[in-house]
N, C-alpha and C positions, 0 to 999 in steps of 0.2 A: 352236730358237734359244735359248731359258731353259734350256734344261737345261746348265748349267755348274757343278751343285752345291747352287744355290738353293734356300731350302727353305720351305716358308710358316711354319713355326716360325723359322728364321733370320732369317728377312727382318720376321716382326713385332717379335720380339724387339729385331732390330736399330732399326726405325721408333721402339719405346717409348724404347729407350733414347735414339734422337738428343733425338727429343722433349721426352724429362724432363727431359737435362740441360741443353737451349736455354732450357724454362722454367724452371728453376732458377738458370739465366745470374742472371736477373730477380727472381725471390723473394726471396732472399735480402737482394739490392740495394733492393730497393724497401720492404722490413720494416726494415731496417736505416736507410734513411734518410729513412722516414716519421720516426723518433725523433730521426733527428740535424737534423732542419730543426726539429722541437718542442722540443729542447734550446735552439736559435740563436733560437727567437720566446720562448721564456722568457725567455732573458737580456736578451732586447728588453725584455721587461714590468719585467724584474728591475731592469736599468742606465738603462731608458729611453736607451741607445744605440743611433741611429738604422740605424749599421753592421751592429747584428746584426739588425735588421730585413730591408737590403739583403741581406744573408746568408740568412734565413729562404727571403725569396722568388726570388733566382736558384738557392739550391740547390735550393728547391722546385720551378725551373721542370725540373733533370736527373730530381728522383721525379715527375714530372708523367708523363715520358715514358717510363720503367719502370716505369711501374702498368700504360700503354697497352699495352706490347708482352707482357709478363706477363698479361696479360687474356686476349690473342689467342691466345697460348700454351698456356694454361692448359684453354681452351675446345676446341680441337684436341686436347689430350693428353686429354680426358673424353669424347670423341668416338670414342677409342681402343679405350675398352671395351666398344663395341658391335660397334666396325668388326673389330677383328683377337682379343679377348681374351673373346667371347660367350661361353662357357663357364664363363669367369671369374666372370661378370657372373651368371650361373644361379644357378653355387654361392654366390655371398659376396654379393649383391645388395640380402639381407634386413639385413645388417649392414654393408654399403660404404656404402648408401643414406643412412641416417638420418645420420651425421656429415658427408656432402656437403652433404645438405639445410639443416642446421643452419649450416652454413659460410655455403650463398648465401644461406638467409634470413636471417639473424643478420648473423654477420660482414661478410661483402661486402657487404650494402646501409648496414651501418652506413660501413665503408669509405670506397663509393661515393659516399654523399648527402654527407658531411666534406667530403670532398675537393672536390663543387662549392662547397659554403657557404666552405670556407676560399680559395679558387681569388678570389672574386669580390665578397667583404665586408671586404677592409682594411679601407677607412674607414668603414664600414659599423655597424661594432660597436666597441666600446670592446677595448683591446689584448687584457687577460685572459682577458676569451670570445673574442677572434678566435683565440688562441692555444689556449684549449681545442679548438676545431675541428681543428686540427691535433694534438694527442696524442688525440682519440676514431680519426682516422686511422690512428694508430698502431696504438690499443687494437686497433680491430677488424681489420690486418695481422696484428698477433700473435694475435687469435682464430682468426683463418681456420689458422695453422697448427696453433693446437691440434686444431681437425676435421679437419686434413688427418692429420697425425701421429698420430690417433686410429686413421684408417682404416690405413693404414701400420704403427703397431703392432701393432695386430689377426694382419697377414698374420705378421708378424715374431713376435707370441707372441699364439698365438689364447687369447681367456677369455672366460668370459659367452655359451657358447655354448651350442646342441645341436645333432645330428643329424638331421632328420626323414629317415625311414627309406623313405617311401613315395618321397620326391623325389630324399634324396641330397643336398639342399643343407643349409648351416648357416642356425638363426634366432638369434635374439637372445634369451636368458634372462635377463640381466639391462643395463639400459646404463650403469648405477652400475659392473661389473664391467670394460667395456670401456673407460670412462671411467679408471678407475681404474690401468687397465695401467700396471705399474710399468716399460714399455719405453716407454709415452707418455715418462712425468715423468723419464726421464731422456733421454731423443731431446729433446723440445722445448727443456728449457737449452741445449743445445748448439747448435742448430738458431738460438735467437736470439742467444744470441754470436756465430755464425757471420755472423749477419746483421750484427751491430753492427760487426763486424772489417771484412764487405765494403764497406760504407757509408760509413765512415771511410776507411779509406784508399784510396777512389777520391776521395770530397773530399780528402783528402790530396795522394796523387798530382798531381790536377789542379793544384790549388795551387802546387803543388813547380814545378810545366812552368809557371807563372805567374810565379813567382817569378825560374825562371830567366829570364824575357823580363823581370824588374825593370816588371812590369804590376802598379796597382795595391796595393803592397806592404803597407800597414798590412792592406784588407779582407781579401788571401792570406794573412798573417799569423796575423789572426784565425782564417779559417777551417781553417786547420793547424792551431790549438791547441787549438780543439772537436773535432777530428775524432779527435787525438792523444791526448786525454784520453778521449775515449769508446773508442776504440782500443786503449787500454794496460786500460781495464777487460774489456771485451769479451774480449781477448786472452786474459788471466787467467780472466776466467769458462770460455773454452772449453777452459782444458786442466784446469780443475776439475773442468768438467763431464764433457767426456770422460775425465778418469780414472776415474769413477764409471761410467760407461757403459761403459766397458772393460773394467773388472774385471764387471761385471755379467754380459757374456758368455761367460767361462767356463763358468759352469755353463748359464746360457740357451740359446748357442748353442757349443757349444764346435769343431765344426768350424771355423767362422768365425774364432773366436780364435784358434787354431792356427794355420790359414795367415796371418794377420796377423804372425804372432811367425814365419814361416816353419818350424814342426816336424812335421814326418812321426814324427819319434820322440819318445816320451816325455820331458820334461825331464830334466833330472838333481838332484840334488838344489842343484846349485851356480849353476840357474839361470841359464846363457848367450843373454845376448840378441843377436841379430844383427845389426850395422849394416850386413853386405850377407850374400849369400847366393846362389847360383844355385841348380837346379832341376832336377831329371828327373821333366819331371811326369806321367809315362807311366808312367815305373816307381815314382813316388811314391817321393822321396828326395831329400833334397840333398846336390849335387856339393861344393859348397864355401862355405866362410862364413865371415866375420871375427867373432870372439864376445868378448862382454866378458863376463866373471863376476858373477852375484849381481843383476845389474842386473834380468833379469825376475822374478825373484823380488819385487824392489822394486816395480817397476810392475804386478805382478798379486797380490801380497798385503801390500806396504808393511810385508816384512819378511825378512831374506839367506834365510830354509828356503822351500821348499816347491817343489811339482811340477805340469808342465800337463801334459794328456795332447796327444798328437801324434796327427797327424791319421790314422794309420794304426788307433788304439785306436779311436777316435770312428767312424770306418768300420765298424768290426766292432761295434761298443754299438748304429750306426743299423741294419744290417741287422737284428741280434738284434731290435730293436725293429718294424722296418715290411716285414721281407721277406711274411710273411702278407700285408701287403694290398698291397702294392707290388712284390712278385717280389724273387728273389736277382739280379737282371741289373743292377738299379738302380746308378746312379752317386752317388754322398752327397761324392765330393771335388769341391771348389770350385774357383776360378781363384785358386791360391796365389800365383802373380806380378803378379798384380792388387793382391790384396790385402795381398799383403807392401809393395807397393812406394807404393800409396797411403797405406794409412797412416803410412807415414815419409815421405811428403809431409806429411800432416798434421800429425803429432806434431811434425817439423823446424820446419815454416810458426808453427807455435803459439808457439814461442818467439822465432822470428824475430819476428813481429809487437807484440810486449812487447819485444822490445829494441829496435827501430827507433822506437817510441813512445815509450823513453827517450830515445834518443839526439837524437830530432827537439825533445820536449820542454826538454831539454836546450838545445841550439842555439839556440831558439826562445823562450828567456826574456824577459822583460818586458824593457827599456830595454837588450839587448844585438843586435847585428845581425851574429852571427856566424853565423845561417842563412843573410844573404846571401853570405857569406863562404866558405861548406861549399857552395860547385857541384856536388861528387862525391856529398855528401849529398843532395842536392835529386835529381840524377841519378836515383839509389837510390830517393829516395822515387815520384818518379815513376814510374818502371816497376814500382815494387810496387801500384801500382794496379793491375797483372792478374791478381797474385799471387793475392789471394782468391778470386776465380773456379775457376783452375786446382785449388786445393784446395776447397773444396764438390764440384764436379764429383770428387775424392777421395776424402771423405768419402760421396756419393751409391753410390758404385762399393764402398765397402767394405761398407755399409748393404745393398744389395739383391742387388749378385754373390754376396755372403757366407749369402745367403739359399737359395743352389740347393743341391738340383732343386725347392723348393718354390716355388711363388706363393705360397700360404697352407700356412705354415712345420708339415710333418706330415702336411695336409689335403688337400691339393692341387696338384700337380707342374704344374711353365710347360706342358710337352706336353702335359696334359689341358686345359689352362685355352685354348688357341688356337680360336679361332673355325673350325671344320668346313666353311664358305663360302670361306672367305679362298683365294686363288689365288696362285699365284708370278706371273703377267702382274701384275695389279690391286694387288700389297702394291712390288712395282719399280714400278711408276711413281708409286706415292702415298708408295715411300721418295725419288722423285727432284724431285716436286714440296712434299713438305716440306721437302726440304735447300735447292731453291728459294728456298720461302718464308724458312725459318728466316734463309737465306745474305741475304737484302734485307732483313729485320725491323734485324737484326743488324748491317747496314750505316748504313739509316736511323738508328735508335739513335743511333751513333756518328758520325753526320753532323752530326745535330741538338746531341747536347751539344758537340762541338766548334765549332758554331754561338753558344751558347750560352757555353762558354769565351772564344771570338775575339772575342765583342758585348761582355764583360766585363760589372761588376754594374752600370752607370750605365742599360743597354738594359733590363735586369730592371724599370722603370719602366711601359714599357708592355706591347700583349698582354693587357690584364684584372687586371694585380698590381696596379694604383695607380687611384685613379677621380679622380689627377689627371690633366688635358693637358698638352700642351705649352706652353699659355698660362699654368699654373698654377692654372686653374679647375677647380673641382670639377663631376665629370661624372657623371651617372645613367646606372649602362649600361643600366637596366632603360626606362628613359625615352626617349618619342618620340624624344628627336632620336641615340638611337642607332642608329636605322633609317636617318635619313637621309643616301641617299650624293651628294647632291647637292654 
């Protein structure tokens, strides 16, 4: 009855992948707007403006709830490399391990513990340390990904390694070396732009659909133009960033970069970049494509001369290099229409995102109310709240597709790295009870913050934000009579 093709390499592949990019839904979101609710309790401390308090803590209450589901995620996709990727786990274990470790006991418990103290100590503590509590939240978000991006660069350009000979797997030489990988420090810039762009303009967004219901219009206001401003920087950083990262993998990875730019063939010297292009990607070649002159040239050496090689040269450079240990049968080309077509999502999205944060900025000036005015803007803004999702999940696709046949880029091919146990019955029904899960996580989520939307910022009082009541009196949550439900 399974037998329709299925394959236990297909079907784990497929599982990691739903997996990563569900928790990735969440990371990025939830790192992104650990900072931008610490921006909104600063300017509380800053202006003693009670607004941006009410800000702090209903936008806190949306990263409340993508820490939760990012948690759950997170935990299931580590779970992964036992269940389907053992082999995986054999060889890189020595060197995956230590930057995991350092994550949950460093990072995530710093996280963790922030996040109750900030959660339950308003009144608690005077504004500046209660608002410290919330950027140590952030710090340790954005630690967690530098050990994550750690272990991820690793696979993506292995360093600091050796072979031990008796086992086959790699150990660790030095972790200053791994630490150091120059694929980290330029993946994580990116990585927290990304974050700052998704965080923003879903506070954005949400606003925008606020606005248009004329709800609350000063607090919306506000939170448009923290979001906007962090939004227009972020935006900027991430196409700095990734031009740096771009240009990096020419020479790092250069099949990858190739299909990106869509070339089978060698450049030319006049440099034609592709704003579309079709594909025979059986016989390696493209059919057809609309090209502008000089342009890649500029975006991969930021000058009209020079040449990439196409993915057909890079072919013939990986065999010369790995047929001894990898056989001449091997396949070294990538998902070129993946990767052509993601990245002009993202490279498009990058700018898109800096100009919409001009123009909302714009509209959105001090003593003018011509954002109320711009319906088709608000429109706009709001459905670009899904916008940054759709690219991450882009970016993720050009980052690890771009990576095949390797797991660990040279070391170790996906098809060596799958788990030897793993069955086509047992990898289908745990691909159908994670899409399950993920499909009600995912729903939840978006139940709850549109709960959280619809109660607007006046409900953000109760729930544990405030240790006022509704009489006004100041309430001990930690004290007897919060037990009593009489």
């Amino acid at each position: 009855m399974l037998n329709v093709g299925l394959t236990v390499l297909g079907l784990s592949r497929f599982q990691f992948a739903m997996t990563t990019v569900f928790h990735f839904f969440f990371v990025p979101f939830s790192i992104g707007l650990a900072f931008v609710v610490a921006v909104m309790e600063t300017m509380y401390v800053a202006k003693k403006d009670e607004a941006y308090k009410k800000m702090a803590q209903f936008w806190g209450k949306m990263f409340l709830y993508s820490f939760a589901v990012g948690v759950v995620t997170g935990i299931i996709q580590e779970f992964q490399f036992g269940m389907n990727w053992s082999e995986y786990s054999r060889f890189m274990g020595d060197i995956f391990g230590a930057p995991l470790a350092i994550e949950a006991l460093a990072a995530f418990f710093l996280e963790s513990t922030f996040i109750g103290l900030w959660m339950f100590t308003w009144e608690r503590f005077k504004p500046g340390i209660h608002a410290l509590f919330i950027w140590l939240v952030a710090i340790g978000s954005s630690l967690s990904a530098v050990w994550i991006l750690a272990a991820n660069s690793f696979m993506q350009n292995p360093v600091g390694f050796a072979i031990n000979k008796s086992t086959g797997r790699v150990v660790m030489t030095s972790f200053s070396a791994v630490v150091k990988n120059p694929q980290l420090w330029l993946e994580l810039p990116h990585v927290l732009m990304g974050a700052g762009i998704t965080a923003s303009f879903v506070v954005a967004g949400c606003s925008a659909w606020r606005l248009l219901k004329k709800d609350h219009e000063s607090f919306y206001r506000k939170s448009l133009n923290v979001a906007l401003v962090i939004g227009l920087i972020a935006s900027l950083g991430s196409i700095a960033s990734g031009d740096y990262q771009t240009r990096y993998l020419i020479n790092q990875q250069p099949m990858k970069f190739a299909a990106m730019e869509g070339l089978y063939k060698d450049s030319t010297n006049k440099g034609e970049w592709s704003v579309y292009s079709s594909f025979n990607t059986k016989q390696h070649k493209t059919v057809s494509s609309l090209d502008v002159p000089y342009v890649l040239n500029i975006l991969s050496y930021h000058k009209l001369s020079g040449t990439v090689k196409g993915q057909n040269t890079v072919n013939k450079e990986l065999h010369a290099t790995y047929d001894k240990k990898f056989g001449k049968d091997m396949n070294y080309y990538v998902p070129t229409k993946t990767l052509f077509w993601s990245f002009r999502i993202m490279a498009v999205s990058g700018g898109l995102f800096a100009l919409i944060a001009i123009v909302g900025l714009f509209f959105n000036r001090k003593k003018s109310q011509a954002i109320m005015k711009q319906r088709w803007f608000l429109y706009i803004m709001g459905l670009m709240l899904w916008l940054p999702f759709i690219v991450n999940t882009a970016g993720w696709f050009v980052t690890e597709f771009g990576r095949y046949p390797w797991v660990v880029y040279g070391l170790l091919t996906i098809a060596d790295a799958v788990s030897p146990t793993s069955t086509v019955g047992s990898l289908l029904f745990t691909n159908i009870v994670y899409f399950l899960l993920f499909a009600g996580l995912g729903l939840v989520m978006i139940v709850l913050s549109h709960r959280v939307l619809k109660a607007g910022p006046d409900a953000v009082q109760m729930n544990g934000y405030s240790s006022e009541d509704t009489d006004g009196k100041t309430e001990d949550p930690y004290g007897t009579e919060a037990f009593n439900h009489d």
